[in-house]
Structure formats: structure tokens, C-alpha cells
N, C-alpha and C positions, 0 to 999 in steps of 0.2 A: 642510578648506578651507585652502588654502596658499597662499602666492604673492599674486600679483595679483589672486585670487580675494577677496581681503582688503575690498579695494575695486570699486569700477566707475564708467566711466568715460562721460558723455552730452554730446556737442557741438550746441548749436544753431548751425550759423553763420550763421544769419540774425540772430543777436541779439549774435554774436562771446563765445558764453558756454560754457565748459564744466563741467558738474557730476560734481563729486565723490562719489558714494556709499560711506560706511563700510557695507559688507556683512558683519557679522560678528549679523545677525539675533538669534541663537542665546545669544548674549552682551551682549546691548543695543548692542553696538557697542563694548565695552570695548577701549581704547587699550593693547592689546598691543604688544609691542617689533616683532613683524613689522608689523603695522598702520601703527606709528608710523614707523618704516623703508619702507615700501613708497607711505606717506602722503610722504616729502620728496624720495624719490622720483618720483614726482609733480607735485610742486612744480619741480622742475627740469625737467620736461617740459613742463609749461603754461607756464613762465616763458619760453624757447626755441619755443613756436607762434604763428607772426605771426596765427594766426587768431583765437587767443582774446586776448579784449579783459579779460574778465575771470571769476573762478571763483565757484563757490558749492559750498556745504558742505550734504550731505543724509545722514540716519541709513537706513538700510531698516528696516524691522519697526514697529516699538511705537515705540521710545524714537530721540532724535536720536544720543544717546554716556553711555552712563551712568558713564566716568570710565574711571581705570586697570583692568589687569587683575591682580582681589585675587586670583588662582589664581598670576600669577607673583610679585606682590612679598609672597607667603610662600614663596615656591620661593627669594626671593633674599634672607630673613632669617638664613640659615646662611652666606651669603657674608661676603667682605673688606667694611673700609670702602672701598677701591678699587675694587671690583668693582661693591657698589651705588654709586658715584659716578658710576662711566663707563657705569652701566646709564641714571642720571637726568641724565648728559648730553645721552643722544641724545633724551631730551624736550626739555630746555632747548635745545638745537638746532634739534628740528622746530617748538618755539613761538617761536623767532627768526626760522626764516626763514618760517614765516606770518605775524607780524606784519610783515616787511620784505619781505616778496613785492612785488615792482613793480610788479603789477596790482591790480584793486580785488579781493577778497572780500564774499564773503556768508558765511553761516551761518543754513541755513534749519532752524530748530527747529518740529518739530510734536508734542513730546516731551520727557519729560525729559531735559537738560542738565546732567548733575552732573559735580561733581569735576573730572577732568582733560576731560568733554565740555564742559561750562561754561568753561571754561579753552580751550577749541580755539573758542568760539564767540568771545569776549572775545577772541581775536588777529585775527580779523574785524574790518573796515573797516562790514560791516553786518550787525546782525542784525537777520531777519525771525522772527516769532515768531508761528505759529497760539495762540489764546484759551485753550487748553490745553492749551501746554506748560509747562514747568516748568524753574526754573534752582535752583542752589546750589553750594555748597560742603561735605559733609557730611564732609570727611576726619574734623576731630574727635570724629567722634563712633565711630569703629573706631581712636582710639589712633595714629591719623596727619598730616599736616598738609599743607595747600593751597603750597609752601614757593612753587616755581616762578611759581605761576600767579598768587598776590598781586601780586607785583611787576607785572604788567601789569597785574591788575584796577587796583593802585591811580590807576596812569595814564586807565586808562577811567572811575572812577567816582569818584575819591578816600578817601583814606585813612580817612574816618568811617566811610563805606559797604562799604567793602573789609573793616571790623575787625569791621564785624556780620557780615556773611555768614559770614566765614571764621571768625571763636571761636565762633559762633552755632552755624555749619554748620544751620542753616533754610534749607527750601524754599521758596524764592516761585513766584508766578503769572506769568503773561506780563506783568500791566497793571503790577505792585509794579516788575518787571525795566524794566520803560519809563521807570517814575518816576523810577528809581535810575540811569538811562545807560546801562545793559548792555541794554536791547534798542533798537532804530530804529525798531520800527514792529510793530504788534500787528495781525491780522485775523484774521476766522473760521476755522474749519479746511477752507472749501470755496474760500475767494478767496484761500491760500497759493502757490498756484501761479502766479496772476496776479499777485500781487504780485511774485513773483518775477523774472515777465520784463517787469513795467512797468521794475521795477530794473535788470534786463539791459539792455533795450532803451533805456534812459537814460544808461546809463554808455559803450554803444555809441557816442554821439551825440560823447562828451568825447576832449578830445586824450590820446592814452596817453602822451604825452610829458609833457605837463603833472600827468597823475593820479601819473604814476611819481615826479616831482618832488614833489609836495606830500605824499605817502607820505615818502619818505625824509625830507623837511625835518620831519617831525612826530617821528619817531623821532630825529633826530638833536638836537632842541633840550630831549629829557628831560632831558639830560644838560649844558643849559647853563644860568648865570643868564639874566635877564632883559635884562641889555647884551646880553651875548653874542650872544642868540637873536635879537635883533634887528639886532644888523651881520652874522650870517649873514642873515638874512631880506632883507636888502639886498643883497644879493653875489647871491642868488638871484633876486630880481625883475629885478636889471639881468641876468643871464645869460640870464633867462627871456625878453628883449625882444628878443633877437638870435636865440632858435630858432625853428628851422624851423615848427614847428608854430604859435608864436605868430604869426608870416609870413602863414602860409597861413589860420589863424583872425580874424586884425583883417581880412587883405583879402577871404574870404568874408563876412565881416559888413558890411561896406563896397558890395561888390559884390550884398549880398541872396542869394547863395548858399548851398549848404550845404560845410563845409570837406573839401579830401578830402587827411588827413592822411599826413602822406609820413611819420609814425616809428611805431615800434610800444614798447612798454615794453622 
């Protein structure tokens, strides 16, 4: 399996949604460097289709992503520090531009979520979670460490919750993952699907301009204090009342219409 083959690729565009599938069966879905390459690759191509409004994340086989692939990074313990640097770049990469992708995400889990899968769910906007999947962090327990992927959980779930999973490295349930803020919403393993395009079919409804705006502004104010984040947050409400999309949405609402939005993400 090579190539493109890595993943596969399903558009509804009645729901303006396209899904992701990690194809690698065989390996749970392990986050191989081709994967993880062929994965931002991707990202660049839904990010540029005025069709898709937004994506979702799905495993084939058994498992959603059961983490890195431990066959390469002991192929890469005989390497430079340089070499494995620029290796765990191009992670740090494809988990920046998922977390900062301009359209919404999903991460449909029906499966265990470890490691670096757990970490690709966690850059998700939503996670849907079948009753019997499973999430962690279990780097520590093979002598290696969650380094990249903390950094975000800590923003999704704060830092009490981020230090058990990750020194813990324990496996929770869907319901524990709910409690903690790493999953949106728990159901059976038969109404996973429908949950999924209720979600699609809801975020269809929303202005991509506006979703693309409130994405960026969440990301942009990790990085600010509390003044800060809020004279950006003003500079962006007043910019938000002169676009287009905001135009077209107060006067469809006004009008009893449904809006039919002139921008795309």
C-alpha cells in the first residue's frame, strides 16, 4: 500500500462534507510519515474545494488511529538529532495545520484513539465518539513521550487533565473522554453515522466565513493575555459587521429566509 492508497477519500455534497478515511487496516491506522504526508496533503485540497463545507476524520478496520508508527521511530533511533527533529516536524506541521484548517473538523472514533490517533482527534473542532471507543496517551509506558500532542490537549482539556492522561498514559472510555472535554458527544455504535451527518448537515446551515473567523480567533488568542484577547475580539466583531456574509445572514433573518452565502472558507 502506497501512495494515496494510505487514505480514501468520500464527498457527500448534499451535506457539503468530505470524509477522510486512514486506510492503513493492517496497522490500526498507525501515523506513518507517508500517512502523515499524504494526510496534509489533503488538507490542502479540501481547504481549496468551494464544495466542502467541512471534513471528518474516520479509521477503517478495528481501531480509529492507534498512534505513531513504532516500526519507523526505531528505524529512526540510529539517526542524527537533526534528522529525528525534521522527522517530528512534519507531525508538528500536519497537527498545526489541522488544528488551524479554516473549515470545521470532526474525528469520528468508533475505536481506540491512542497516542499520536488521540492527538489527531484532539486537533478536531468535534469529536463524535461510538460507547466503545477508547482514547489515551500511553507513550509513557514504551519509554517515550506525548511531547507534541500535550501542547494542544492542554488547550482542549487543561493542564490537571492533560498531566493524568499523559504521565498516566491510562486508557479511558468514550463516557470518562466526555467528562474530561476531549470528546462532544458519545452514542451507540449503531447511531455513529447519524450523528455524524446530523453534524454535517448543521454545520452546512453556518456561514463558512464566520466558522473560518471564529477558528482562527481561538487559535490566535492562546497566545494572548486577557486584555489582549479581548481588543483583538473587538477589532474582530467590528470587521465581522461589514462582511459579506454577516450582510446576507441578519437580512435573511429579517427577511424569514434561509441565507445563501456568497463566501466560502
Amino acid at each position: 500500500m502506497s501512495g494515496f492508497d494510505v487514505i480514501k477519500r468520500e464527498t457527500r455534497f448534499d451535506l457539503g462534507c468530505a470524509t477522510v478515511v486512514l486506510n492503513r487496516p493492517e496497522k490500526r491506522n498507525a501515523l506513518s510519515q507517508e500517512l502523515v504526508s499524504v494526510l496534509s496533503a489533503e488538507l490542502d485540497s479540501l481547504a481549496a474545494d468551494a464544495g466542502v463545507r467541512s471534513v471528518f476524520f474516520r479509521g477503517a478496520g478495528a481501531a480509529f488511529c492507534a498512534g505513531a508508527d513504532l516500526s519507523e521511530i526505531q528505524a529512526m533511533q540510529t539517526a542524527t538529532l537533526e534528522q529525528n527533529l525534521a522527522s517530528s516536524n512534519v507531525l508538528r506541521e500536519f497537527f498545526t495545520r489541522l488544528a488551524n484548517f479554516p473549515k470545521p473538523t470532526a474525528a469520528v472514533v468508533h475505536g481506540p484513539a491512542l497516542a499520536g490517533g488521540c492527538g489527531l482527534a484532539s486537533c478536531c473542532d468535534f469529536v463524535l465518539a461510538s460507547s466503545e471507543a477508547s482514547f489515551g496517551y500511553p507513550e509513557v509506558r514504551i519509554g517515550f513521550i506525548p511531547a507534541i500532542v500535550m501542547v494542544l490537549l492542554t488547550h482542549q482539556i487543561g493542564e490537571r487533565a492533560a498531566r493524568d492522561l499523559c504521565i498516566s498514559g491510562r486508557t479511558i472510555g468514550a463516557e470518562e473522554a466526555l467528562r474530561l472535554g476531549l470528546v462532544t458527544r458519545v452514542v451507540g455504535p449503531d447511531a455513529l453515522n447519524q450523528a455524524a451527518d446530523e453534524l454535517a448537515r448543521d454545520l452546512f446551515k453556518n456561514s463558512p466565513q464566520a466558522m473560518a473567523t471564529v477558528k482562527a480567533a481561538f487559535w490566535g488568542i492562546h497566545s494572548m493575555g486577557v486584555d489582549q484577547a479581548l481588543r483583538h475580539a473587538a477589532e474582530l466583531n467590528a470587521q465581522a459587521r461589514g462582511s459579506s456574509d454577516c450582510k446576507e445572514g441578519i437580512a435573511a433573518f429579517l427577511e424569514k429566509r434561509k441565507p445563501r452565502w456568497l463566501t466560502v472558507a
